[in-house]
C-alpha positions as semicolon CSV with decimal commas, in nm:
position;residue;x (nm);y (nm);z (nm)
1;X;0,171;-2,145;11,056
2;X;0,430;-1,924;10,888
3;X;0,532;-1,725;11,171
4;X;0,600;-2,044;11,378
5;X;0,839;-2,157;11,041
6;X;0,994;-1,845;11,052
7;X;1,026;-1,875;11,442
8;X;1,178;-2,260;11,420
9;X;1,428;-2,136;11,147
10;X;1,558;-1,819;11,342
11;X;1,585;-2,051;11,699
12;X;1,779;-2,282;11,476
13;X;2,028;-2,015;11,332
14;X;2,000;-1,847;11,691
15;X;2,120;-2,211;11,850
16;X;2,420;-2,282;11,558
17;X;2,542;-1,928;11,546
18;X;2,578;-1,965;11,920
19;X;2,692;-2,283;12,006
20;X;2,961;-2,392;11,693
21;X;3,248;-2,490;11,836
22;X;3,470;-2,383;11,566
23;X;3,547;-2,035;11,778
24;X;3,508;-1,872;11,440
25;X;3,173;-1,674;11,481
26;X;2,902;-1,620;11,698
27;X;2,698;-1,392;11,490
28;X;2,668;-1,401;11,111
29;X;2,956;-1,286;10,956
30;X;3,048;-1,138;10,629
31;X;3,074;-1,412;10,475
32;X;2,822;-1,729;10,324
33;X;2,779;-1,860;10,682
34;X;2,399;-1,695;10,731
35;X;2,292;-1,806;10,398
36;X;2,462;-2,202;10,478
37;X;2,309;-2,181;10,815
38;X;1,973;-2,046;10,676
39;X;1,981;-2,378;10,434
40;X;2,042;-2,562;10,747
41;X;2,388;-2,641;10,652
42;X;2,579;-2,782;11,012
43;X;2,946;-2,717;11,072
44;X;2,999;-3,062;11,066
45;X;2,845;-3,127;10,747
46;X;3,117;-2,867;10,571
47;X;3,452;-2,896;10,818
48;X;3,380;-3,280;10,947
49;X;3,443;-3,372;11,336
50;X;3,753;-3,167;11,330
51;X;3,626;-2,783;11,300
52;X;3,947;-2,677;11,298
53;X;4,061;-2,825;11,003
54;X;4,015;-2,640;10,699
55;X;3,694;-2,743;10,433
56;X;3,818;-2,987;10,201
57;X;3,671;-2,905;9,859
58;X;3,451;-3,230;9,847
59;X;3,146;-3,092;10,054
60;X;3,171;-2,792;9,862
61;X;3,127;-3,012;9,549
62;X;2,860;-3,184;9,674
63;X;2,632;-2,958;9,758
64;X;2,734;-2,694;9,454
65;X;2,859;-2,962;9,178
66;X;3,145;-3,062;9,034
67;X;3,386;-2,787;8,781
68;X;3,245;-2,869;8,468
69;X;2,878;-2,804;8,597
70;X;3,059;-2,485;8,804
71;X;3,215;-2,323;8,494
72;X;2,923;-2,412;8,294
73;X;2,711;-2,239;8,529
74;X;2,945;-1,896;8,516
75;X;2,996;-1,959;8,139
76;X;2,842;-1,609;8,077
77;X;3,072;-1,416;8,239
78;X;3,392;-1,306;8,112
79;X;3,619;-1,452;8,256
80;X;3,460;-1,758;8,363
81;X;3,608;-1,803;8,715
82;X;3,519;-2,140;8,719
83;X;3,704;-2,203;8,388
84;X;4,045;-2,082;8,548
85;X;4,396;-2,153;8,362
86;X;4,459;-2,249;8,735
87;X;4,262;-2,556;8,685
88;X;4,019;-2,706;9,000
89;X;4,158;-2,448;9,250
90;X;4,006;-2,552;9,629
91;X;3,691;-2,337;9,615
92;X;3,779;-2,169;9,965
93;X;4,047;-1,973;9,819
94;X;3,769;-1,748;9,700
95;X;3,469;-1,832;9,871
96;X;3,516;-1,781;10,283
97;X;3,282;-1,892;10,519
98;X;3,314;-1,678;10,821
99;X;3,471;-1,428;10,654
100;X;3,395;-1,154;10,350
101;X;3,487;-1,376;10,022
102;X;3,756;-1,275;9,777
103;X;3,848;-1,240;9,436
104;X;4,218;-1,504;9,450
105;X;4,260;-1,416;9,073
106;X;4,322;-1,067;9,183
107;X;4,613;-1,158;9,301
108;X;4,789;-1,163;9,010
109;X;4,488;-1,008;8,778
110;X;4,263;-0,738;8,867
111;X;3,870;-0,820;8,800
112;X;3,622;-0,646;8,927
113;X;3,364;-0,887;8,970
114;X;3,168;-0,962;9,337
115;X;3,236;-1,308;9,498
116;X;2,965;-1,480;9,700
């Protein structure tokens, strides 16, 4: 019974990872696509019918909750990213999809602290 799970689940990712239209990936990428996928996220579910538009930040927030519950969350760590002078920045500005995610303070800061 659990191999058969564990075959289901890696058809699934198999049959997404191949067939998303986006153009973006075909195999998991550096970034939170194979966990999302894994979870049995759908591109549609994140980018909407369009998958080339970008992710607006209200699928993010529904799934992960809203700032307050964020930066409460990451309270612990100094600085609390999700507790930004910046205010709600659009969560894709760090956290990338089909891509490795980045630190966006570090643009003008320089933390050294490993974004998922």
């Amino acid at each position: 019974m659990r191999f058969q799970g564990a075959l289901t689940t890696a058809l699934f990712i198999f049959i997404v990872l191949a067939t998303c239209p986006n153009g973006e990936s075909q195999t998991p990428s550096a970034g939170l696509e194979k966990v999302h996928v894994q979870r049995g996220v759908t591109c549609e579910q994140c980018h909407g019918k369009s998958q080339q538009d970008p992710v607006p930040m209200e699928p993010c927030l529904g799934c992960h909750g809203n700032y307050q519950k964020l930066a409460e969350s990451s309270k612990g760590r100094s600085p609390n990213v999700h507790d930004s002078h910046l205010g709600e920045i659009r969560c894709t500005l760090c956290h990338h999809e089909h891509k490795a995610s980045e630190m966006y303070c570090n643009r003008c800061h320089n933390f050294d602290m490993k974004v998922p």
